[in-house]
C-alpha positions as CSV (number, residue, x, y, z in Angstrom):
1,X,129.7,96.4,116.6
2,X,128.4,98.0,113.6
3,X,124.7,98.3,112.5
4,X,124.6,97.1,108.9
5,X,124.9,99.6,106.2
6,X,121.6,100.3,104.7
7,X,122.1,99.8,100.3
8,X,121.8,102.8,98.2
9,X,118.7,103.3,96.9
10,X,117.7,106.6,95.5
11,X,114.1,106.4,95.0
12,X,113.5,104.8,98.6
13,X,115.6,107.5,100.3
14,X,114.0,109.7,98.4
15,X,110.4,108.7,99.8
16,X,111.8,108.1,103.0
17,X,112.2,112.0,102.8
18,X,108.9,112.7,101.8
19,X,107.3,110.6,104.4
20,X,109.1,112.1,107.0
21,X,108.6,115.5,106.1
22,X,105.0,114.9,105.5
23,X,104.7,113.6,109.0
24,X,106.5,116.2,110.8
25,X,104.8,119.2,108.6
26,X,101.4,117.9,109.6
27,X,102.5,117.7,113.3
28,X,104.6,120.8,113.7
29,X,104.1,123.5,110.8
30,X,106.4,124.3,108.2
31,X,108.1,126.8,110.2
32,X,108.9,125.0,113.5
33,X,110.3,121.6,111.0
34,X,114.2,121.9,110.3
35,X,115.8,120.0,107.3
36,X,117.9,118.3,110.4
37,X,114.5,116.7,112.2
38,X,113.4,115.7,108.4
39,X,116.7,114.2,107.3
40,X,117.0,112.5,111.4
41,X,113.1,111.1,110.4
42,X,114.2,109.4,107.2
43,X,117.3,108.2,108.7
44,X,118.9,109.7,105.5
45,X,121.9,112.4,105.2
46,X,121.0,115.4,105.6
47,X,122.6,116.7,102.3
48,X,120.3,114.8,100.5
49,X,117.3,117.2,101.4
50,X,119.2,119.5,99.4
51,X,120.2,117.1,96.5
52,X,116.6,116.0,95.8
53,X,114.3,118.6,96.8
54,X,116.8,122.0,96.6
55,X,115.6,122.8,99.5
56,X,113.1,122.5,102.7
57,X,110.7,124.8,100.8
58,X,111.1,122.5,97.5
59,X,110.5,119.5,99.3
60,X,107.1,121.4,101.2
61,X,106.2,121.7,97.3
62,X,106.8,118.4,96.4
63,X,104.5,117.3,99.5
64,X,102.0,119.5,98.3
65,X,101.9,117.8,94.9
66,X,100.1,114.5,96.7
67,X,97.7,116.4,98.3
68,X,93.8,116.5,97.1
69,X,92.7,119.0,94.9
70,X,89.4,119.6,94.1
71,X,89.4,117.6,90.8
72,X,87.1,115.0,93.5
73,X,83.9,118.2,92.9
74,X,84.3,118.9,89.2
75,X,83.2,115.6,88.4
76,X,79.3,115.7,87.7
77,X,77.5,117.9,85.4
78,X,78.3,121.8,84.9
79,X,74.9,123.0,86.2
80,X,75.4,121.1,89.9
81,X,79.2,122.7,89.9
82,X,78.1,125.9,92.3
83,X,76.2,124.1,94.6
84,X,78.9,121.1,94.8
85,X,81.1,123.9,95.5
86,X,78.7,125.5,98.1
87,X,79.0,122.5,99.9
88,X,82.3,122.3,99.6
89,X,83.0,125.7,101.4
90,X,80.2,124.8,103.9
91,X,82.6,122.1,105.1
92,X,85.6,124.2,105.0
93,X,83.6,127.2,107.5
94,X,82.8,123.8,110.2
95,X,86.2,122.0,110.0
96,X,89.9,122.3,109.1
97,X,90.6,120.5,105.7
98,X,91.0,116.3,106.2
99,X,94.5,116.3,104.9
100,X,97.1,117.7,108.0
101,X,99.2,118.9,105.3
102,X,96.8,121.0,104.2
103,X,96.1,122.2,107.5
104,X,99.7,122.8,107.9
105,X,99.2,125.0,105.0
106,X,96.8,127.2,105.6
107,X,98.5,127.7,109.5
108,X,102.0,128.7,107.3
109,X,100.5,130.2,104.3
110,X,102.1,133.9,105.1
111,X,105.8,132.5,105.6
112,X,108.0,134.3,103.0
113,X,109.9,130.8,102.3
114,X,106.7,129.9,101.1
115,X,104.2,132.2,99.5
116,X,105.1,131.4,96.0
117,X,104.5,127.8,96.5
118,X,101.0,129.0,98.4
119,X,100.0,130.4,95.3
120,X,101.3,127.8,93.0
121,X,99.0,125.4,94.9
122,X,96.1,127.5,94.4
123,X,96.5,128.1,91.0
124,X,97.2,124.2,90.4
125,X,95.2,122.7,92.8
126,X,92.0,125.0,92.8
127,X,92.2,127.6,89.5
128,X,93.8,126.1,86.9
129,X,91.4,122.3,87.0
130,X,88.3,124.8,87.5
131,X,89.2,127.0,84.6
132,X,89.4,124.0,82.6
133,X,86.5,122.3,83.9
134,X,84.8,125.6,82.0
135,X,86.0,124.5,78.8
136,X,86.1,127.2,76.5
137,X,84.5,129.6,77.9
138,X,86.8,132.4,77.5
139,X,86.3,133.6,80.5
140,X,86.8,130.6,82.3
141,X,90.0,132.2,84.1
142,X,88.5,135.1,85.4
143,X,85.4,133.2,86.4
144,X,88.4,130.4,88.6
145,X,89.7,132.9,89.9
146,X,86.6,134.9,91.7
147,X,85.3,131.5,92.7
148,X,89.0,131.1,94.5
149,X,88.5,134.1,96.2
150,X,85.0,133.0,97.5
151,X,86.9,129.9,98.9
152,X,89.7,131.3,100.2
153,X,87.9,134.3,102.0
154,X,85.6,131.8,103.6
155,X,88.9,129.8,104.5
156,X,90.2,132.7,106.6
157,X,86.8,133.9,108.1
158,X,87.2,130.5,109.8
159,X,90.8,130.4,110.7
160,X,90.2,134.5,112.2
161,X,86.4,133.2,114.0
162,X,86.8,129.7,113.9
163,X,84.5,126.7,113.1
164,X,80.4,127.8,112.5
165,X,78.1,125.0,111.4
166,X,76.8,126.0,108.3
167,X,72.9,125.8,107.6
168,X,71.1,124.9,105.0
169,X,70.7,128.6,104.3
170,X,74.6,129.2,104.1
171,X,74.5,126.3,101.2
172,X,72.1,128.6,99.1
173,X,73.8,131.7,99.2
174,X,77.2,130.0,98.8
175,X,75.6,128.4,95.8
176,X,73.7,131.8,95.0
177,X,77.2,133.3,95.1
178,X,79.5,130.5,93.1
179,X,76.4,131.1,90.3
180,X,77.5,134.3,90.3
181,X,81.6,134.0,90.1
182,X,81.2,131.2,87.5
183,X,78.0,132.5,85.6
184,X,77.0,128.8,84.9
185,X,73.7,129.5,83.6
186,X,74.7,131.6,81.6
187,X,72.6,134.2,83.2
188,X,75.2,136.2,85.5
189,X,75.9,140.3,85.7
């Protein structure tokens, strides 16, 4: 007997896809997930990795694209943004980000396949929404871009050392130090 044809349906294969690559990324890394175990998932051809995505990187990227960014810690008032930030990183040095996928990430950050799309999601996710959060200032770039640095070094002092609680004191210098990158008050070197 024959198991019923599924219809066609683009857009639900399609998610089907994402799902499953989601799911396996979070659990595995992106280099130990083939476009056979994603296509198997989704009970969908495997050609159709290719056909919607280009390829296993493009559909990583198109993961990425529904994961947080930190749009959730510009909202509030421009004088609270380096201590919302502070404790923002303070988490980050205690725990792994909530999202797996973003976990995934950081674990597969260095894989050639997908470097560029590393630093597409920083510049989307983290530099570009701060730079604009900045408004006209014109150095508002310059200003994302050191506070990115701040983020991601304390990212890999805790991937290299691994999880420290932070203290209360960690909190004011990280907020002592985001005044600095973003020059809120006005007041910076």
């Amino acid at each position: 007997m024959r198991a019923e044809a599924r219809p066609r349906d683009r857009e639900a294969t399609r998610q089907r896809l994402l799902d499953a690559a989601r799911a396996l990324f979070a659990e595995h890394g992106y280099e130990r997930v083939t476009v056979r175990m994603i296509a198997s998932a989704a009970d969908a051809n495997i050609a159709l990795v290719g056909r919607y995505f280009g390829s296993k990187a493009g559909l990583f990227g198109e993961v990425l694209r529904g994961e947080p960014t930190i749009r959730v810690i510009l909202e509030g008032e421009r004088e609270g943004l380096p201590r919302r930030l502070a404790e923002f990183a303070a988490r980050r040095m205690h725990a792994d980000p909530k999202s797996r996928i973003l976990r995934a990430l950081a674990h597969s950050a260095d894989d050639p396949e997908i470097q560029e799309l590393v630093r597409e999601r920083l510049r989307t996710a983290f530099i570009a929404p701060l730079a604009e959060f900045l408004g006209d200032d014109p150095d508002a770039m310059a200003k994302a871009r050191a506070a990115s640095a701040l983020l991601t070094g304390i990212s890999n002092v805790r991937r290299a050392l691994g999880p420290e609680p932070p203290t209360p004191g960690d909190v004011d210098r990280l907020t002592a130090m985001f005044t600095v990158c973003l020059d809120i008050s006005g007041h910076g070197p």
